[in-house]
C-alpha positions as CSV (number, residue, x, y, z in Angstrom):
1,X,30.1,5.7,21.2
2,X,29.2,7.3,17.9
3,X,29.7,5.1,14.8
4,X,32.5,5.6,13.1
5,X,33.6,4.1,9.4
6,X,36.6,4.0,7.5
7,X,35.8,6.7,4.4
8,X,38.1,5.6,1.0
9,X,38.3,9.0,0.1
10,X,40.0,10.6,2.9
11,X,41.8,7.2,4.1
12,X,41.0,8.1,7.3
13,X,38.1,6.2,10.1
14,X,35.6,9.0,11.0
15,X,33.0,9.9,12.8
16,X,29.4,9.3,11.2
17,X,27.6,12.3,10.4
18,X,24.6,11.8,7.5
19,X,24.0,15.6,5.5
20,X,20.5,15.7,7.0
21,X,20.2,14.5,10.9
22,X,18.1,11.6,11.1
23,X,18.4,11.0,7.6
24,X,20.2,7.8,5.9
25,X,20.7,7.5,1.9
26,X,23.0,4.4,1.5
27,X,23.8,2.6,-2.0
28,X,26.0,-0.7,-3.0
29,X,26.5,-1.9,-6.5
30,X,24.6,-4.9,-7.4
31,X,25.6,-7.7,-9.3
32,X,25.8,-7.9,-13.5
33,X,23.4,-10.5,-13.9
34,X,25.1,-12.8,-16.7
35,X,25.3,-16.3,-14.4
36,X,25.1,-17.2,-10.6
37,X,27.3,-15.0,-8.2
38,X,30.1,-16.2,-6.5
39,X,31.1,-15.7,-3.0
40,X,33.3,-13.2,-3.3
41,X,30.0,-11.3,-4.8
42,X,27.6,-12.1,-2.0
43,X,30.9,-10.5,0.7
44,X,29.4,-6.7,0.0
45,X,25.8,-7.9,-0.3
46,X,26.3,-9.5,3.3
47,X,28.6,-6.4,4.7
48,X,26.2,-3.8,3.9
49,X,23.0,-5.8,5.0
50,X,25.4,-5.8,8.6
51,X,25.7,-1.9,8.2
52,X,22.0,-1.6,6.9
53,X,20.7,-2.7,10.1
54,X,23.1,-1.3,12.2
55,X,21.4,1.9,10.7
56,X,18.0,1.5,11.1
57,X,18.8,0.9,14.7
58,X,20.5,4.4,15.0
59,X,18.2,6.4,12.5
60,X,14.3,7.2,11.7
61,X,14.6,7.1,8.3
62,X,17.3,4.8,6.1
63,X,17.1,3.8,3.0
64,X,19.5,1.5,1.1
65,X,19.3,1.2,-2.6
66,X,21.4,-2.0,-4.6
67,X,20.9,-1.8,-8.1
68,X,21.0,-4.5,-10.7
69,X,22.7,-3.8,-13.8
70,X,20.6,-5.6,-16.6
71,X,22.5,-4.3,-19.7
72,X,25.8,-4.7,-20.1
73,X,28.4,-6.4,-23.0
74,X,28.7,-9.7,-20.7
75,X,25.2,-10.3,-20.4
76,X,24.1,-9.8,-23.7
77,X,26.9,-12.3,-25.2
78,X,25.7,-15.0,-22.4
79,X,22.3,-14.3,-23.8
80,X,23.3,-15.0,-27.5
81,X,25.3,-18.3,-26.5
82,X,22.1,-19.3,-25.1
83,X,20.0,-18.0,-27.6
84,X,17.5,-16.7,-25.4
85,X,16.1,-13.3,-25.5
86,X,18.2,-10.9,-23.0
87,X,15.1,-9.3,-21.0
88,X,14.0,-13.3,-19.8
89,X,17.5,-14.4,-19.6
90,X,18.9,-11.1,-17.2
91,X,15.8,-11.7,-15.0
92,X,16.4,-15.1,-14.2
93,X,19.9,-14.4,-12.9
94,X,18.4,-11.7,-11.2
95,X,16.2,-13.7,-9.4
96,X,18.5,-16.3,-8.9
97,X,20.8,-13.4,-7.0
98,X,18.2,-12.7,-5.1
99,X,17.6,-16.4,-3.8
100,X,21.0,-16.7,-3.3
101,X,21.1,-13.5,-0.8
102,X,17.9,-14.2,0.6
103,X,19.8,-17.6,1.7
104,X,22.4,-15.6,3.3
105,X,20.4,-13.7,5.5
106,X,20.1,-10.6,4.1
107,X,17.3,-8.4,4.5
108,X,16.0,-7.1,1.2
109,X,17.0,-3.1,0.3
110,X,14.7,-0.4,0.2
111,X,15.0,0.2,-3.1
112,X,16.0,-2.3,-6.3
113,X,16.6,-0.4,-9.4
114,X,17.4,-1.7,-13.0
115,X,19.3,0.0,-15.1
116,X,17.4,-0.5,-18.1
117,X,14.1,1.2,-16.2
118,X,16.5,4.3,-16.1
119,X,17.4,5.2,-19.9
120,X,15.6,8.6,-19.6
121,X,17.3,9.5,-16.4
122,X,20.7,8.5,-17.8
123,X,20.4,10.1,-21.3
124,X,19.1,13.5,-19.3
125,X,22.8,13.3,-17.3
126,X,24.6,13.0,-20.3
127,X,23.1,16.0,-22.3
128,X,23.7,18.0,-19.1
129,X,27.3,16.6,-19.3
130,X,28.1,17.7,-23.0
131,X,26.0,20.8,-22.7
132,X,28.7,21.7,-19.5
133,X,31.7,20.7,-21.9
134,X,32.1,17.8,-19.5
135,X,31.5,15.0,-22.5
136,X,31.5,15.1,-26.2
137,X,30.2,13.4,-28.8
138,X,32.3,11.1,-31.2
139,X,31.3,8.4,-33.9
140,X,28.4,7.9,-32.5
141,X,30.0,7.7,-28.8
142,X,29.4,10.2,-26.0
143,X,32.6,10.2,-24.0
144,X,33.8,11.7,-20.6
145,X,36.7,14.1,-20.8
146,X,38.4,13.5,-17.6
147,X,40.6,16.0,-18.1
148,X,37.6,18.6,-17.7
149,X,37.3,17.6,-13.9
150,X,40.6,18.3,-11.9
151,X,39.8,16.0,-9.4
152,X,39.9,13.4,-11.1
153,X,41.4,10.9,-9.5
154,X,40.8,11.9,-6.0
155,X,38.9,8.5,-5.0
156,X,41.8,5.9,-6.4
157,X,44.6,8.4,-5.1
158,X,46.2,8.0,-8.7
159,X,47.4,10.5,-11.6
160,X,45.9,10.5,-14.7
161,X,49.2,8.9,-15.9
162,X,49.1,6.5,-13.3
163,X,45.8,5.2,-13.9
164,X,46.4,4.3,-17.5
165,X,49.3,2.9,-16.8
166,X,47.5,0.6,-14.3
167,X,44.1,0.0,-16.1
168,X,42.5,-1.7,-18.7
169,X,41.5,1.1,-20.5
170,X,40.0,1.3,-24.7
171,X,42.6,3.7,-26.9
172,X,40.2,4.5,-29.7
173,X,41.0,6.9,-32.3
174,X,37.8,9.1,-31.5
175,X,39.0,10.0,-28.0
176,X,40.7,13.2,-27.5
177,X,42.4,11.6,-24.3
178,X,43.2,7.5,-23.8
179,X,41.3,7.8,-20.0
180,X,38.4,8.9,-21.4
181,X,35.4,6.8,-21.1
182,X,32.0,5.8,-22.6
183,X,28.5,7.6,-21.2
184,X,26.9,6.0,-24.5
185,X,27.8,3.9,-26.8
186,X,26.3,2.5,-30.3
187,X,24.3,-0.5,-30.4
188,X,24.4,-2.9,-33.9
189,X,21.3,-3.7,-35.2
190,X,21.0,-7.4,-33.7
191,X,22.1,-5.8,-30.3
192,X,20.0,-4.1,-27.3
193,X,19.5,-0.1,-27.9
194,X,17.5,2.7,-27.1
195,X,17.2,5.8,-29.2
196,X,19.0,8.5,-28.2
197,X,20.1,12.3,-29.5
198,X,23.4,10.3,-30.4
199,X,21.2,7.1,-32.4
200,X,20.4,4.3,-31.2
201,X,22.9,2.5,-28.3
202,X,23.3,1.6,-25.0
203,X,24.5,3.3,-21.8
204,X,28.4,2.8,-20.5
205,X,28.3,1.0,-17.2
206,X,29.4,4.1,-15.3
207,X,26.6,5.9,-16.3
208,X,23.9,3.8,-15.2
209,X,24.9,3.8,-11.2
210,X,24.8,7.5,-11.3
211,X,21.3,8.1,-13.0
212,X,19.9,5.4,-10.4
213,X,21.5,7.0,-7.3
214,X,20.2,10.2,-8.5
215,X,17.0,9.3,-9.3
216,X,16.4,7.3,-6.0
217,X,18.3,9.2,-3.4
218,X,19.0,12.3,-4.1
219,X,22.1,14.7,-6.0
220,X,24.1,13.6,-2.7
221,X,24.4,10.4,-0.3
222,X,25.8,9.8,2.7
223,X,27.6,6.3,1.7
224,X,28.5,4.2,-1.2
225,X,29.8,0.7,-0.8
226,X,31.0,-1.7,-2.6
227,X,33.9,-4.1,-3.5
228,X,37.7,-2.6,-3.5
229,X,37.3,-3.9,-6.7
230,X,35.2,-1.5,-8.2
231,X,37.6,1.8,-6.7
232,X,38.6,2.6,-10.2
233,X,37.3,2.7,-12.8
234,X,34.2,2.4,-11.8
235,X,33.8,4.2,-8.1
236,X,36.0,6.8,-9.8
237,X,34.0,7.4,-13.4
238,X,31.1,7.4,-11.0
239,X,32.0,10.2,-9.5
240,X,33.0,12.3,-12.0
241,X,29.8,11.9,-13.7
242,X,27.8,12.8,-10.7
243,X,29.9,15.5,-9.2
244,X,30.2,17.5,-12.8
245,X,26.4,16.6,-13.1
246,X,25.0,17.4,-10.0
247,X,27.7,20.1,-9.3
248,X,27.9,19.3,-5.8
249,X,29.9,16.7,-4.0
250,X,28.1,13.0,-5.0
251,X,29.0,10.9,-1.1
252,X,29.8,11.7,1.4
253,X,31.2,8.3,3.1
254,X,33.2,5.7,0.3
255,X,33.2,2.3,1.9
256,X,35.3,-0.7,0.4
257,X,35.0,-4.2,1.2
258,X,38.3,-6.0,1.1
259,X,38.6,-9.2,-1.4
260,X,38.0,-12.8,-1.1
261,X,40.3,-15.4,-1.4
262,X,40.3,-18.9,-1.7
263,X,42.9,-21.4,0.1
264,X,45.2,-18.4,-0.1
265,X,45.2,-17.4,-3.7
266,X,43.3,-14.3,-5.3
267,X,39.6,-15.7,-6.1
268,X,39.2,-15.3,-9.5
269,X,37.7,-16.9,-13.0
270,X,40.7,-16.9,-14.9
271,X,42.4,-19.0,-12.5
272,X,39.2,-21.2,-12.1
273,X,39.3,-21.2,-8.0
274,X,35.9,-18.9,-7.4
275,X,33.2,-20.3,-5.9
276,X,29.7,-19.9,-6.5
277,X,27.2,-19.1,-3.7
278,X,24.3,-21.6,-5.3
279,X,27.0,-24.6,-5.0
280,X,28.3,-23.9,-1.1
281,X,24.6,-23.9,-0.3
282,X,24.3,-27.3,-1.1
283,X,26.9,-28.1,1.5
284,X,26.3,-25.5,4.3
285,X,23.1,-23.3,5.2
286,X,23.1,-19.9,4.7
287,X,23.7,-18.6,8.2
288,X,27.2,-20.4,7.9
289,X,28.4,-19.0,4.6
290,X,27.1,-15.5,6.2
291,X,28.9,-16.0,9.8
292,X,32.2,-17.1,7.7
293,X,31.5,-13.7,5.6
294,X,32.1,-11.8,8.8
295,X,34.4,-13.6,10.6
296,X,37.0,-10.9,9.1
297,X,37.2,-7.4,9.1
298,X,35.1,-6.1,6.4
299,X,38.1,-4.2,5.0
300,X,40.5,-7.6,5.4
301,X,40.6,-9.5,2.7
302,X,39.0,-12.7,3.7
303,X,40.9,-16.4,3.1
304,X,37.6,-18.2,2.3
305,X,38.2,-22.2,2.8
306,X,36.6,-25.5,3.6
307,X,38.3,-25.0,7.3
308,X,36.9,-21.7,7.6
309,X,33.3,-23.1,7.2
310,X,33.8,-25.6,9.4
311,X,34.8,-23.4,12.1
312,X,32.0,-21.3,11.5
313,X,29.7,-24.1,11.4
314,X,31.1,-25.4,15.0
315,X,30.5,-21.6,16.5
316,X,27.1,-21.6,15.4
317,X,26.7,-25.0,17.0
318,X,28.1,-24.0,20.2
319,X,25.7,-20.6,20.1
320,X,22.8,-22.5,19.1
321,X,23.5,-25.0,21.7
322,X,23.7,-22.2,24.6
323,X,20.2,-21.3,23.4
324,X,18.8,-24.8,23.2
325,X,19.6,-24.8,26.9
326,X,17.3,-22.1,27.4
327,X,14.9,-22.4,24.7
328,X,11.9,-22.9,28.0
329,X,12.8,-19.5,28.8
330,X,10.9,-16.8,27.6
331,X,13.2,-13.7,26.4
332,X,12.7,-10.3,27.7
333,X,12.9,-7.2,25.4
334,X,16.7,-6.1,25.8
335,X,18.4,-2.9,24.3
336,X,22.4,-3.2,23.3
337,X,23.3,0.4,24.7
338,X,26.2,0.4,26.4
339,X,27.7,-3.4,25.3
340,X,30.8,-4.3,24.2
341,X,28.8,-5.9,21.2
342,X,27.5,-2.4,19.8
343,X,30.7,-0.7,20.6
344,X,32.4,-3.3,18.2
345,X,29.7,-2.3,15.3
346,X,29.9,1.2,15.9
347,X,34.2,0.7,15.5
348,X,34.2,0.4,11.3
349,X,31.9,-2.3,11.9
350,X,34.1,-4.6,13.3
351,X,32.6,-8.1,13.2
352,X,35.0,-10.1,14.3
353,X,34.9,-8.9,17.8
354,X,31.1,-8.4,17.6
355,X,31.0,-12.3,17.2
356,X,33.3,-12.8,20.1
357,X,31.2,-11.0,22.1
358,X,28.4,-13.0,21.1
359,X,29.8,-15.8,22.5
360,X,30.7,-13.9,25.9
361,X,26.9,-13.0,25.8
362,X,26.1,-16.6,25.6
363,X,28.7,-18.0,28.3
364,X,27.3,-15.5,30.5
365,X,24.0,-16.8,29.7
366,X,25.0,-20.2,30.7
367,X,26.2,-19.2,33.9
368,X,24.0,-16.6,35.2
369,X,21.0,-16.9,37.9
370,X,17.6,-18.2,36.7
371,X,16.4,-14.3,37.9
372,X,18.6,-12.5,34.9
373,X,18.4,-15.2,32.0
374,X,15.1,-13.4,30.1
375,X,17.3,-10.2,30.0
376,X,20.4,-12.1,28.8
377,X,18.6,-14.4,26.3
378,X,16.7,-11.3,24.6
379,X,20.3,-9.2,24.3
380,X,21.6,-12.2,23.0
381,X,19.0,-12.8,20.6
382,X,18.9,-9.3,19.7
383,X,23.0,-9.1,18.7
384,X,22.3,-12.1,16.5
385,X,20.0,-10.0,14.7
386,X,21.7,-7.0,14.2
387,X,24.6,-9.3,12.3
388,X,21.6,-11.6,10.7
389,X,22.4,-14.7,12.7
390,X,20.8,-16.9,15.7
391,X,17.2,-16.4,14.2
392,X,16.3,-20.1,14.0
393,X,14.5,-22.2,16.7
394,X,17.6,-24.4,17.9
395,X,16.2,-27.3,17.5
396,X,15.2,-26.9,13.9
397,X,19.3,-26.0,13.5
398,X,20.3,-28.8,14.7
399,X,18.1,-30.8,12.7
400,X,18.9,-29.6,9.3
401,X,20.6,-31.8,7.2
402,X,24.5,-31.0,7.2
403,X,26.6,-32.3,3.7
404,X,25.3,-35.3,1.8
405,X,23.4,-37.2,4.7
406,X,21.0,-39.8,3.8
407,X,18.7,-40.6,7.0
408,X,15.9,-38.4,7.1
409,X,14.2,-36.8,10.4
410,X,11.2,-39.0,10.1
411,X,13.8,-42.0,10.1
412,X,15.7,-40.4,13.2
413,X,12.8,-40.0,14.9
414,X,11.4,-43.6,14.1
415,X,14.6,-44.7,15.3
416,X,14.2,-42.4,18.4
417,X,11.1,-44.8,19.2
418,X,12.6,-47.7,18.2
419,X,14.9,-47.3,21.2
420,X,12.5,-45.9,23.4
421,X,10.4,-49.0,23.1
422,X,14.0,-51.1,23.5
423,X,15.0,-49.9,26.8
424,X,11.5,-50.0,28.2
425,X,11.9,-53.6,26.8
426,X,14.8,-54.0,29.3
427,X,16.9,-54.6,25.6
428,X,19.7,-52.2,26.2
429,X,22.0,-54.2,23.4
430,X,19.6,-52.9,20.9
431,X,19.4,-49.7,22.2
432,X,22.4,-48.9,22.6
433,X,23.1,-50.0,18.7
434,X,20.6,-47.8,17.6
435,X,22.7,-44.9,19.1
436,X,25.9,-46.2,17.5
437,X,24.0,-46.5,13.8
438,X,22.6,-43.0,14.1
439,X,26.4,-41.5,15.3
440,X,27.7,-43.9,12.4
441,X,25.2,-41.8,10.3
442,X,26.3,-38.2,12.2
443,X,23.7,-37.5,14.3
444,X,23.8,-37.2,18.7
445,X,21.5,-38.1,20.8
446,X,21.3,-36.6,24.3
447,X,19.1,-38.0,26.8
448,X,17.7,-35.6,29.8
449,X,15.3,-36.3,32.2
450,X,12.7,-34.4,29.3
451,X,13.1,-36.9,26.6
452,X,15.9,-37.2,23.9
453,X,17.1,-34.7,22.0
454,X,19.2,-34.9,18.4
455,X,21.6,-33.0,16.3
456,X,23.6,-33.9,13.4
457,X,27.3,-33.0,13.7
């Protein structure tokens, strides 16, 4: 089955075809780096990683660009209230970003612009802009004239009227029309700025995507992702500026990841309900935040709750524990063609049934002759990797520390022997206390003719 993804711009699923065979250009907004990212930021960080690798499976050569944007209004008022210098203070969120990703499983793109390491590239696109009659220059801001590009609007499906009606957008007296908006804008003198034909200022955040994509992949790419979030303005204003730019189409596939809620109601700051990835990681690891993530269709929105990790947490338990069974077993190399697991990815990604026939995979694991287990345990393996899950040895996930536990491994483990030496003591009251004061404390033992084995629960 060819893969096949669900392209924003025509509204239809179809058929993946990249402009040059063989050939993958891929790119997904990054985060504004102005404070830890919530969960509903890691959701396209985690989706695209899922399509990323789905990729390099199918193609020689992929590369996937997510950019950081390290200028921007929000950031450099964060950086005042703290009074630190905006260069030291957007790197740290950036690296914190990049922890918090790294947490979740996700393999690291290609390619990590800045936008401030692209101020050249973006002031080039916007002299090409005005000297096409595409931008114009006023009070010291450059401005798109959306009116100059009749298909404006395209991406978001909406009319010019439409999408002032619906948006947030700045009427200033120097526009010639409300919708237009800022390529550069004029920095103060205790503010961030380059210099620039126009004076000194900063670039709009439109711009900055565009000069990166170009720079990095090319006039044209074969997908863009990102949150349904970021349609319009930004997808939209991105576009523009590329296709009058370039003067050829900018992407050729638009891919939307649908939004995050939390116990039912829109995730948001304003309401004060959003979550941040850095917190739920001192509650649950990584893998379960990331198996929650694509639990749903990518394009669903996704009710993110305490329940919800939970149940992930339990799935991964009872996938783990199917391996644990055959962790003796070496795994043989195994290639997904054919599977009802790759069919599901190729379908719009569709996770949800990918993971469901992960756990068919693993039942059939369970029951299947001694002969056929190496072939099973390596395809299993192998579909845990193409969604970034089952990597870890299963004993080490059991083991990990789950919520606010106190007893340590070296404590269970002393304890372990503490019974050990009990029953060979013929004092089976004490031992069987022991038990009972490690379950009290959340973790299982399991006795087999091997030894005793733990997990916390």
């Amino acid at each position: 089955m060819s893969l096949q993804v669900y392209n924003t711009f025509s509204g239809t699923k179809e058929v993946f075809q990249p402009l040059q065979p063989g050939r993958v250009r891929m790119y997904v907004c990054g985060p504004t780096v102005y404070n830890r990212v919530h969960i509903g930021n890691a959701r396209p960080a985690v989706v695209f990683d899922t399509l990323y690798r789905l990729l390099k499976r199918e193609y020689d050569d992929v590369i996937y660009a997510r950019n950081i944007t390290d200028i921007d209004d929000k950031i450099m008022k964060a950086a005042r209230d703290q009074g630190e210098d905006i260069g030291v203070f957007s790197q740290r969120f950036a690296g914190a970003y990049a922890e918090d990703m790294a947490a979740l499983n996700n393999l690291q793109p290609d390619v990590i612009p800045y936008a401030t390491g692209h101020l050249p590239e973006m002031i080039a696109m916007v002299e090409f802009l005005i000297e096409k009659g595409h931008a114009y220059v006023a009070e010291g801001h450059v401005l798109f004239a959306v009116e100059s590009m009749p298909e404006y609007g395209q991406l978001s499906r909406r009319s010019l009227d439409d999408m002032l009606a619906g948006a947030r957008v700045e009427v200033a007296p120097y526009k010639k029309y409300a919708g237009d908006f800022v390529l550069w804008k004029p920095s103060r003198d205790d503010e961030p700025g380059w210099d620039s034909p126009w004076d000194r200022g900063r670039p709009g955040w439109h711009l900055e995507c565009s000069a990166m994509i170009k720079k990095h992949l090319g006039d044209t790419i074969d997908i863009h992702g990102g949150g349904r979030d970021l349609t319009f303005p930004h997808h939209e204003n991105e576009r523009a500026q590329s296709c009058c730019a370039n003067g050829v189409d900018f992407v050729r596939y638009w891919m939307h990841n649908g939004y995050v809620n939390i116990n039912g109601e829109k995730m948001s700051k304003s309401l004060g309900n959003f979550r941040l990835v850095h917190d739920l990681l001192q509650q649950y690891p990584g893998e379960v935040l990331r198996f929650a993530l694509l639990s749903a269709h990518y394009r669903s929105e996704l009710n993110f709750s305490g329940e919800l990790l939970d149940q992930a947490w339990r799935s991964l338990d009872t996938l783990y524990g199917f391996l644990r069974d055959v962790e003796n077993i070496d795994a043989a190399a195994a290639e997904l063609d054919g599977t009802a697991f790759l069919a599901a990815l190729h379908d719009d990604l569709n996770t949800p049934v990918a993971i469901s026939e992960l756990h068919q995979m693993a039942k059939e694991l369970n029951k299947t002759q001694a002969s056929e287990k190496p072939q099973l345990k390596g395809a299993l393996l192998r579909a845990g990797e193409m969604l970034g899950l089952l990597q870890q040895n299963p004993e080490t996930w059991f083991q990990q520390a789950r919520g606010g536990e106190e007893v340590s491994a070296e404590m269970i483990e002393q304890l372990i022997a503490e019974r050990h030496q009990a029953k060979r003591d013929r004092n089976y009251a004490r031992a069987d206390e022991i038990r009972e004061i490690l379950k009290g404390k959340g973790v299982v033992l399991e006795d087999s003719r091997e030894g005793t084995k733990w997990r916390r629960e």
